[in-house]
N, C-alpha and C positions, 0 to 999 in steps of 0.2 A: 821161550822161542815163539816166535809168530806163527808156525806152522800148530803147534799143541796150544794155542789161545784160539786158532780156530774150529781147531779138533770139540775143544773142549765145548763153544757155542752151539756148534754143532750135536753135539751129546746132547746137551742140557736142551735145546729144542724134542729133540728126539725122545727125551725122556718126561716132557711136559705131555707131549702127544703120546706116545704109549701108556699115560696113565688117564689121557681124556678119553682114548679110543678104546684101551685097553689091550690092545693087540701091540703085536711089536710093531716100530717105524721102518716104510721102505723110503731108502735114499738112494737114490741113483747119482754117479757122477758123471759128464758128458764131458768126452775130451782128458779121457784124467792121461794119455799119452803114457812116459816112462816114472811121473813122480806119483807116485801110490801113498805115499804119509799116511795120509790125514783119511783114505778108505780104509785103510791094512787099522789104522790105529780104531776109528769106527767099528770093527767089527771084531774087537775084540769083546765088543757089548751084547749080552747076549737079546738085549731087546729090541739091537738094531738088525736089518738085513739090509747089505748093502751091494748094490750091483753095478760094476764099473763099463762104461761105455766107452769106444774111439774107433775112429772111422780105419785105423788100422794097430789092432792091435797088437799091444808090444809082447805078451802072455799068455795062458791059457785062462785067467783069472780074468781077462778085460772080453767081456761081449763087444763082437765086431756090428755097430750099429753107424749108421749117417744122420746126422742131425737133420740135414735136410728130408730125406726120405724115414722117421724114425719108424721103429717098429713099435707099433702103438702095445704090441700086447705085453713085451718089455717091459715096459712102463705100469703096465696096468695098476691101481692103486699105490701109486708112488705120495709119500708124502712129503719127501723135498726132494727136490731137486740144486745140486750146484757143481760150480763149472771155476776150477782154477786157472787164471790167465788165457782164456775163452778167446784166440783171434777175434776182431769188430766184427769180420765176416760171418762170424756163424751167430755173433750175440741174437740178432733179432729170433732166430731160429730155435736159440734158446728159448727166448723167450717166448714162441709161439708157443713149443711144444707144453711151459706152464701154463699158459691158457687153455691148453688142451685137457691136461691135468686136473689144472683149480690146484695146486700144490703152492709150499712158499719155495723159492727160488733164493739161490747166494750165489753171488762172481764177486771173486776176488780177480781183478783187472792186477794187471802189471801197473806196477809202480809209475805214479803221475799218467796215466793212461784213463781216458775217460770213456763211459761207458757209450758203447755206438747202439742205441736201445733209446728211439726217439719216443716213443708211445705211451708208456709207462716213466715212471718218475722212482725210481728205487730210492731206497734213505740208506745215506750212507750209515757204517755200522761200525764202533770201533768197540773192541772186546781184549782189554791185554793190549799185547803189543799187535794185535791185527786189525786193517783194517781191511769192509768189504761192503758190498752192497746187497740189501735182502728185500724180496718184494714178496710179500703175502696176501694181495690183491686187497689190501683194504686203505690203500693210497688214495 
């Protein structure tokens, strides 16, 4: 399934980095709304911490944060960042707050949907049956 090919890129990022840093990886998701997959299945990892953001959240498990306004401390040492099917409206916003970061960044956009993120050049990314966009500021 597409949803556990991206799970799984995900992982194997996160587990490159916890053995460069040594510490375990923080992943935030922004936007993750009512589909949780691919966080629920993330932290099943004992090396990852992962912490789900939306501007109204649907759980006690999702931090109520605004992409526009984020709470920078949230965030604080986040080492990726991504956002599933990310309205255009908030992408750039997205993508400020990884420049705020320095973190790598993943949006899996909606099918034939192209990314509204004019600034940066993201490479698309195909893993399995998923396909997505990831920008690690070395573009």
């Amino acid at each position: 399934m597409m949803w556990d090919d991206l799970s799984q890129y995900i992982i194997g990022l996160a587990m490159e980095n916890s053995k460069r840093t040594g510490r375990n990886t923080k992943i935030v998701e922004i936007g993750v709304g009512r589909f949780q997959s691919i966080s629920n299945r993330l932290q099943e990892n004992e090396n990852i911490e992962v912490i789900m953001t939306d501007i109204n959240p649907s759980n006690e498990n999702v931090v109520k944060d605004d992409i526009f306004n984020p709470s920078l401390s949230l965030y604080e040492n986040t080492d990726i960042l991504f956002s599933i099917r990310p309205p255009a409206e908030i992408q750039k916003a997205i993508m400020d707050l990884r420049d705020e970061l320095n973190c790598t960044l993943i949006i899996k956009p909606l099918f034939n949907e192209d990314l509204n993120i004019e600034l940066k050049k993201m490479k698309l990314k195909n893993h399995g049956r998923a396909s997505f966009y990831i920008y690690d500021g070395e573009i």
